[in-house]
C-alpha positions as CSV (number, residue, x, y, z in Angstrom):
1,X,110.0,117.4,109.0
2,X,106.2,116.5,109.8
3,X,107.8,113.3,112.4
4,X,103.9,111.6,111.8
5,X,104.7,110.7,108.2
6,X,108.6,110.8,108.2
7,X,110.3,107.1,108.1
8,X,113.9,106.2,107.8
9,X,115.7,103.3,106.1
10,X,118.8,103.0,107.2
11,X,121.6,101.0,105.3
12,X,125.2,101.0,105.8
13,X,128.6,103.4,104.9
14,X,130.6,100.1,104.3
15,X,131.4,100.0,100.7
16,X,129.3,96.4,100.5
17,X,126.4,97.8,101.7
18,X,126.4,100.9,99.4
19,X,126.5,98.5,96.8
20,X,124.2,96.1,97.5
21,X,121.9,97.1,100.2
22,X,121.3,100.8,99.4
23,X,119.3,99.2,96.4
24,X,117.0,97.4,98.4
25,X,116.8,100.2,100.4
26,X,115.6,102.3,97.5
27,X,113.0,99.9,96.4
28,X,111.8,99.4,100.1
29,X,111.6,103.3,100.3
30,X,109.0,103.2,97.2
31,X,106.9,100.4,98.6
32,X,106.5,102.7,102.0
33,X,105.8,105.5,100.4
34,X,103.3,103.7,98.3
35,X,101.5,102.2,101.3
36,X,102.3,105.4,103.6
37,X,100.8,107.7,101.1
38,X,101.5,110.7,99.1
39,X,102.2,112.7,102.5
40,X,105.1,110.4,103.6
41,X,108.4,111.5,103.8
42,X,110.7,108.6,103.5
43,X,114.5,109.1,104.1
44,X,117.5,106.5,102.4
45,X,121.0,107.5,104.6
46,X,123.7,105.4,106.3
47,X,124.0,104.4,109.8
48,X,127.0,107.1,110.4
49,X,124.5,109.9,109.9
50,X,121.5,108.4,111.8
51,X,123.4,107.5,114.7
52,X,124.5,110.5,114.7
53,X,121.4,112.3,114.9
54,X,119.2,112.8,118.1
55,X,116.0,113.9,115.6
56,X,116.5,111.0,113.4
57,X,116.5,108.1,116.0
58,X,113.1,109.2,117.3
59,X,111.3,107.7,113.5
60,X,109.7,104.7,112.6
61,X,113.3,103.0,111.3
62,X,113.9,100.3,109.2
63,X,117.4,98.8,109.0
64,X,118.7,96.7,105.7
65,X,121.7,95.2,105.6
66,X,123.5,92.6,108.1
67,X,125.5,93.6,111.4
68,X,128.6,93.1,109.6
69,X,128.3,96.6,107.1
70,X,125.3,98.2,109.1
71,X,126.2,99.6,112.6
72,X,122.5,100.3,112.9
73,X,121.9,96.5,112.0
74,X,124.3,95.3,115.0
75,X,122.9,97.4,117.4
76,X,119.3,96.0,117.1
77,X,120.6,92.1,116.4
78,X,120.1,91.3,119.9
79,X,117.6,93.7,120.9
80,X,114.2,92.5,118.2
81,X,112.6,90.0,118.2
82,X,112.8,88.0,114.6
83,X,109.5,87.9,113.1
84,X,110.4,85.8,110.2
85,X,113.7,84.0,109.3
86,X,115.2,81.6,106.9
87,X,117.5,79.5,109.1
88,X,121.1,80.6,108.6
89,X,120.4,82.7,105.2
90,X,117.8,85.9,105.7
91,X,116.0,87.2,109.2
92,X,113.4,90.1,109.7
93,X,113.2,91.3,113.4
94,X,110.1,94.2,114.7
95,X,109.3,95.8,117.1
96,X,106.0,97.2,117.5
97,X,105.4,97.3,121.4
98,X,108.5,99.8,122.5
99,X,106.8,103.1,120.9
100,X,108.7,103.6,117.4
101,X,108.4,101.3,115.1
102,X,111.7,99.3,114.6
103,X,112.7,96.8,112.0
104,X,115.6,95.2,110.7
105,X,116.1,93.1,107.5
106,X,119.6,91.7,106.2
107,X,120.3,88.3,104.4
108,X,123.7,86.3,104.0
109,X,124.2,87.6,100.4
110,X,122.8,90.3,98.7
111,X,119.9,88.3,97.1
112,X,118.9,86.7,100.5
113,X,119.4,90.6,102.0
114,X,116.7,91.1,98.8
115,X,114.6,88.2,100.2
116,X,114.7,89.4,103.6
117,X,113.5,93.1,102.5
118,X,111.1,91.7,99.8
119,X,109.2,89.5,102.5
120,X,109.0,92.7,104.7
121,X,107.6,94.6,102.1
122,X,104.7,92.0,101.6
123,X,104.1,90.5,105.3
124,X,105.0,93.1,107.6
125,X,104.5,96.8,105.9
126,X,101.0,96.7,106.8
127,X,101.9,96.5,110.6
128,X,104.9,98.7,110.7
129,X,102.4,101.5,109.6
130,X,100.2,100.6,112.0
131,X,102.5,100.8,114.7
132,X,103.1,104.4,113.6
């Protein structure tokens, strides 16, 4: 695994999440790889595994899914700062200064999880690779 164009998204192993955040997941995983290039590598698995795994942790990351169903998601709640929110319904929180890039998109719902990844996708994609 070539860590300079590997990226994970990471959604959760609740049963909710599965369902409705692995999609989003999926879709952001074709954006990045569209943006990245044909040399990226992007990885779709659930928190259990990445938490898990020491090689993992150390790759540009992107959590989808709230604290509630991602453990991944909980974990960086209080530790991003938000870069865009939707008071009370969607929230995308970065982190571009501590060395890996980090993100973190969830919504109340599934489509305001959707809103939260979609608006990722378009204003913040661009930076996340650049933090690379």
């Amino acid at each position: 695994m070539d860590p300079s164009h590997s990226f994970m998204i990471v959604t959760g192993a609740h049963l909710q999440a599965e369902v409705h955040d692995r999609p989003w997941a999926y879709w952001l995983r074709d954006r990045l790889k569209e943006a990245a290039g044909e040399r990226a590598t992007v990885f779709v698995c659930s928190d259990l595994w990445y938490l898990n795994n020491d090689e993992l942790r150390g790759l540009p990351t992107i959590a989808v899914g709230g604290p509630e169903v991602n453990a991944l998601s909980a974990y960086l709640a209080s530790r991003l700062p938000s870069v865009v929110a939707v008071e009370g319904r969607w929230v995308v929180l970065m982190d571009l200064e501590g060395g890996t890039p980090v993100a973190c998109c969830w919504g109340k719902s599934a489509p305001e999880t959707g809103a939260a990844v979609e608006t990722f996708a378009q204003r913040h994609l661009a930076a996340f690779l650049a933090g690379v």
